[in-house]
C-alpha angles and dihedrals in degrees: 000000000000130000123252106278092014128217079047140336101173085194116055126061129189142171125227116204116213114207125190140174111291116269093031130098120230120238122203124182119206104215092172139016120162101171141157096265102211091045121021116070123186097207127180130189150212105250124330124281111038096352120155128255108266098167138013124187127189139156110013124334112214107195131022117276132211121220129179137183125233089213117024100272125099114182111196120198135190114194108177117188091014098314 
């Protein structure tokens, strides 16, 4: 998945919805995030609708990251400039 105007649209946010089988988790791996870190956020979510934060990535993330659902849904959400 990449953002709207990757490597970086300051402007634009967006959400992505993962959807496994059904009794499964979904597992994303963040492999890059160079973001503003006062203001750009990288969330992702458990499930869909009102899921809860699982994950939140902002600034630079140095090394890749491993982040897994407990349904199969992922919501991922990027939020530039606060969201």
């Amino acid at each position: 998945i990449y953002s709207p105007g990757f490597p970086y649209d300051s402007s634009t946010p967006c959400d992505f919805i993962l959807t496994v089988d059904g009794g499964k988790k979904v597992q994303a791996e963040v492999i890059f995030v160079e973001a503003n870190s006062c203001c750009d956020h990288l969330l992702l979510f458990d499930n869909f609708v009102a899921g809860d934060l699982i994950a939140k990535f902002t600034g630079e993330l140095l090394e890749r990251a491993f982040v897994t659902s407990t349904t199969n849904f992922m919501r991922v959400s990027w939020q530039p400039n606060g969201g």
